[in-house]
C-alpha positions as CSV (number, residue, x, y, z in Angstrom):
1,X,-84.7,-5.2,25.2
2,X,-87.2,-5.5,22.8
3,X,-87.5,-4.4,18.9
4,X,-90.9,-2.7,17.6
5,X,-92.0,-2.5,14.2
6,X,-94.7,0.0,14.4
7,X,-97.5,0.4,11.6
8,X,-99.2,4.0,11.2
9,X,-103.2,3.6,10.5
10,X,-104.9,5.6,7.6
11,X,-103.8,8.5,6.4
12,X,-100.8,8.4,8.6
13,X,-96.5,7.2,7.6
14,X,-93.7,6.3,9.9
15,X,-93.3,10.1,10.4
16,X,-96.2,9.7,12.6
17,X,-93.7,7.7,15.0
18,X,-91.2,10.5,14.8
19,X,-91.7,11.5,18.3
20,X,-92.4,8.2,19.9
21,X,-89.1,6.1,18.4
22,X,-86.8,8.4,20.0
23,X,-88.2,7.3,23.5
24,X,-88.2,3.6,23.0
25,X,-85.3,4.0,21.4
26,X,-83.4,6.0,24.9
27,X,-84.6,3.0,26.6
28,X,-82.4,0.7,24.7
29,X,-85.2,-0.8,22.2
30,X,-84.6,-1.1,18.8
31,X,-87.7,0.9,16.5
32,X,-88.7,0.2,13.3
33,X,-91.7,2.6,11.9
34,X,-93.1,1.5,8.6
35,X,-94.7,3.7,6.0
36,X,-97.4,1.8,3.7
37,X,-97.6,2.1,0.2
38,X,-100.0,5.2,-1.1
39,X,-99.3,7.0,2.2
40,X,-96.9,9.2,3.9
41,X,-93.1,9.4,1.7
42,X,-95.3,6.6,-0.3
43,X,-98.3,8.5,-1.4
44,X,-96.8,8.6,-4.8
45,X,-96.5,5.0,-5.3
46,X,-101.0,5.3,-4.2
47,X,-102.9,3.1,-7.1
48,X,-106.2,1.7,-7.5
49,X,-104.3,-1.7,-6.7
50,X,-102.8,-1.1,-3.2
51,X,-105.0,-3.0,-1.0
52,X,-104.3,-5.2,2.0
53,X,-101.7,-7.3,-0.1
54,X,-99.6,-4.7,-0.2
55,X,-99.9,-3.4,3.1
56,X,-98.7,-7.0,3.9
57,X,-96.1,-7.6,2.0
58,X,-94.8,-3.7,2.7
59,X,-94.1,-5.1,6.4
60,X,-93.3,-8.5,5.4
61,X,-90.3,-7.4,3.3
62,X,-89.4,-4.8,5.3
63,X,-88.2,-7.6,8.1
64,X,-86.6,-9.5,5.6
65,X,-84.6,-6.7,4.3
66,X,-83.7,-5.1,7.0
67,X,-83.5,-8.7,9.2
68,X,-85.3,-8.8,12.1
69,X,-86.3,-11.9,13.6
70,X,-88.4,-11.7,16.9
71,X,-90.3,-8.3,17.6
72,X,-93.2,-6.4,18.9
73,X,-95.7,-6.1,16.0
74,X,-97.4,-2.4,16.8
75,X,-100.7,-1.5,14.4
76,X,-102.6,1.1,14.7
77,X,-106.2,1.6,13.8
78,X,-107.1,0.3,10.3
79,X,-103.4,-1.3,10.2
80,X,-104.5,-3.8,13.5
81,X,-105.8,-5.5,10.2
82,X,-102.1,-5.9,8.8
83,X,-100.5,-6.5,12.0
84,X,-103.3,-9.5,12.6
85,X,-101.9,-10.7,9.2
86,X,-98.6,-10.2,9.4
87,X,-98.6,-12.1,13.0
88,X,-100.4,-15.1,11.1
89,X,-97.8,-15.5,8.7
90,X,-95.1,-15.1,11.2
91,X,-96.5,-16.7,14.6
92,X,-93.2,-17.5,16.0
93,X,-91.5,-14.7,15.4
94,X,-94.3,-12.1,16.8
95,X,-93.6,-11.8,20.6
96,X,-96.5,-9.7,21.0
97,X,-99.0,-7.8,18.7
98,X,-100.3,-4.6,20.0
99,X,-103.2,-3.3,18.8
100,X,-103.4,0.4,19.4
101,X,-106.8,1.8,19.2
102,X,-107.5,-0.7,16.3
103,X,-109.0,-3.6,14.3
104,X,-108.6,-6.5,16.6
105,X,-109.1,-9.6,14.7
106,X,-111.4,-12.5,15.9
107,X,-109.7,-15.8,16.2
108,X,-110.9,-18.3,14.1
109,X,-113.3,-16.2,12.0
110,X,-112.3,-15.7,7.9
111,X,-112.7,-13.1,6.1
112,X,-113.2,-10.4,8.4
113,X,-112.4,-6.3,8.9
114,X,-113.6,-5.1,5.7
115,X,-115.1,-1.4,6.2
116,X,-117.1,0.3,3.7
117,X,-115.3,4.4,4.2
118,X,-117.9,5.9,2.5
119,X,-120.4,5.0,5.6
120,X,-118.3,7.0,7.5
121,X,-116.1,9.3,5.1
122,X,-118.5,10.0,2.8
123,X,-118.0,9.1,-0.7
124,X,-114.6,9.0,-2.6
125,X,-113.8,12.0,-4.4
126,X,-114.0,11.4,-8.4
127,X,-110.7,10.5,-9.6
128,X,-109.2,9.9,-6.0
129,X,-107.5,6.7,-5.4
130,X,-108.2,7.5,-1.0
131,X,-109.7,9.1,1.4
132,X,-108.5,12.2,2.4
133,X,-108.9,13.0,6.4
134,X,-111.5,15.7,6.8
135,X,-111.4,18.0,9.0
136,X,-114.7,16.6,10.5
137,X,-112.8,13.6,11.3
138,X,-110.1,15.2,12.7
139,X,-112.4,16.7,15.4
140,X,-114.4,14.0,15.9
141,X,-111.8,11.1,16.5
142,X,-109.1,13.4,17.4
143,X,-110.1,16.1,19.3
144,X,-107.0,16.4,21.3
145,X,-105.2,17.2,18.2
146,X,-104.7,21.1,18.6
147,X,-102.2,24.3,17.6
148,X,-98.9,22.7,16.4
149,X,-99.9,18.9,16.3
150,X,-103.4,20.1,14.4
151,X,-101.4,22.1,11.6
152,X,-98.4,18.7,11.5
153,X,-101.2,16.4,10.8
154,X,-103.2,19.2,8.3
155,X,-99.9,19.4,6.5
156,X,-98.4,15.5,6.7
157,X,-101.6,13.5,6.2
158,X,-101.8,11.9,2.5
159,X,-105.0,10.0,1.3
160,X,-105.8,6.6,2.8
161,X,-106.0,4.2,-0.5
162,X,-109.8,2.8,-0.5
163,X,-108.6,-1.1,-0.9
164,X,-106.5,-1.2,2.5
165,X,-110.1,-0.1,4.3
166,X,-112.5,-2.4,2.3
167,X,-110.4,-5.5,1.3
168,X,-111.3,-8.0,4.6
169,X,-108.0,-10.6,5.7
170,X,-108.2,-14.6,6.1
171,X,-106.5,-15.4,9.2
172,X,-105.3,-19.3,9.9
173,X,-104.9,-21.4,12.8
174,X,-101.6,-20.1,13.0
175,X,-102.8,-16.8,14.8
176,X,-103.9,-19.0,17.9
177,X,-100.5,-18.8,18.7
178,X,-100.0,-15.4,18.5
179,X,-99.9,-13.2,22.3
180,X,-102.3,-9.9,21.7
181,X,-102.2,-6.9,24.0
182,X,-104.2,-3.6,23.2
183,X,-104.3,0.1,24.2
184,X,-107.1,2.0,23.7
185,X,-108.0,5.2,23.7
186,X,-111.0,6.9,25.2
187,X,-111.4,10.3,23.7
188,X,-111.5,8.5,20.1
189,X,-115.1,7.7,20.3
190,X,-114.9,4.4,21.2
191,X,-116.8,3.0,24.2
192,X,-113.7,2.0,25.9
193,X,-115.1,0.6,29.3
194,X,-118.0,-1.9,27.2
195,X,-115.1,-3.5,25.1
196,X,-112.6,-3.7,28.2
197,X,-115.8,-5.4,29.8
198,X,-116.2,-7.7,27.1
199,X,-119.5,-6.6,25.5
200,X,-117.9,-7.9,22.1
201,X,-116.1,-10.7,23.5
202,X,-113.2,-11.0,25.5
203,X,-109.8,-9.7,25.3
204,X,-107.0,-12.1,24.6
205,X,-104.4,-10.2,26.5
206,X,-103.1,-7.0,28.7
207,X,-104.5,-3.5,28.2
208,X,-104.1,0.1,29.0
209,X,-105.8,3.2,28.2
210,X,-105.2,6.5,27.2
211,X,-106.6,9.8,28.1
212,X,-106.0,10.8,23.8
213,X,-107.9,10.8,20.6
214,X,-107.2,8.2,18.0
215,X,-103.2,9.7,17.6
216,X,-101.7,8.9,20.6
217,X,-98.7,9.3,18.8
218,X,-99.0,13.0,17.7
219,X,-100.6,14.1,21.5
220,X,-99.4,11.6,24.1
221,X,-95.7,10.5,22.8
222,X,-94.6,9.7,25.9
223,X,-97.6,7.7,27.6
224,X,-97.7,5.9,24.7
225,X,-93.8,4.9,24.7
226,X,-94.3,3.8,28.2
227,X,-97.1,1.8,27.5
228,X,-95.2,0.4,24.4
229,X,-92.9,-0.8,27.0
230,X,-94.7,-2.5,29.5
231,X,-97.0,-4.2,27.2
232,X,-94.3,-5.3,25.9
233,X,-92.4,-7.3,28.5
């Protein structure tokens, strides 16, 4: 059996996970769902000094604290950026990253994954310390995200803190070691089939895809627990 320590992207906490850990969980795996500082329960704790740093160290300690030695590292979008650095820290210890519709890291290329939001999001609102998820982004990237899952996410998203998008990680030769597996998903926007293909270089390790928007885990809990699972073995 394996144990996952999953890591929610932006705007997202572990209540994101809330229907995905039960599953893993039924098949005798061991779930750990991690909330970043400035978001979800956290989103108090939100300064203009969270960046990827603390994103790091929020995992980081949590496996010391709570003890875990040898688990599936799971990040999702933005956070395949703390998972990557997480992994490097810990190379032994990671039996598998998964990226899940994410960041995935280049090997051997330093510093990399900084993202300027406003490109995207439009500029940050005065006085915010994140960006908030629009509702433009919601359709775009998510547009399998309807009725009760559309009003969850309306009412559970917090602001993503601008530092974890535009601060960029320093990977070392330790990530060589580390075994990557992704799933991605093709109503997200992505093109799915050119990256499987390697247009952007190849892919260090098994993959599956989903028929979901970029939340898998608010619209497809259960294909993405049984993908959890085999990528995982």
């Amino acid at each position: 059996m394996s144990t996952f320590v999953l890591v929610p992207g932006a705007w997202l906490g572990a209540w994101a996970w809330n229907d995905v850990a039960p599953l893993l969980e039924r098949e005798g795996h061991s779930v750990y769902p991690v909330t970043l500082t400035g978001m979800g329960e956290r989103v108090h704790l939100a300064s203009k000094d969270v960046g990827m740093s603390t994103a790091v160290d929020d995992v980081l300690n949590g496996l010391r604290y709570r003890e875990i030695e040898k688990f599936v590292l799971v990040g999702h979008s933005f956070a395949g950026k703390v998972a990557a650095a997480v992994a490097d820290r810990l190379p032994d210890r990671v039996a598998r990253v998964v990226y899940l519709d994410a960041f995935r890291p280049e090997r051997g290329t330093a510093p990399q994954g900084a993202f300027d939001p406003a490109s995207e999001f439009g500029a940050l609102p005065p006085g915010a310390l994140g960006f908030p998820l629009t509702e433009e982004t919601l359709g775009r990237i998510g547009p399998d995200v309807k009725g009760p899952a559309l009003r969850r996410m309306r009412a559970l998203a917090t602001p993503w803190p601008s530092r974890l998008a535009t601060d960029p990680i320093v990977l070392s030769s330790n990530y060589d070691r580390v075994r990557e597996a992704y799933i991605f998903c093709r109503q997200s926007g992505d093109p799915v089939d050119e990256i499987i293909a390697g247009k952007w270089g190849p892919l260090n390790g098994p993959h599956t895809t989903l028929d979901a928007g970029h939340w898998p885990m608010i619209t497809r809990p259960k294909e993405l627990a049984r993908d959890l699972i085999e990528l995982s073995r």
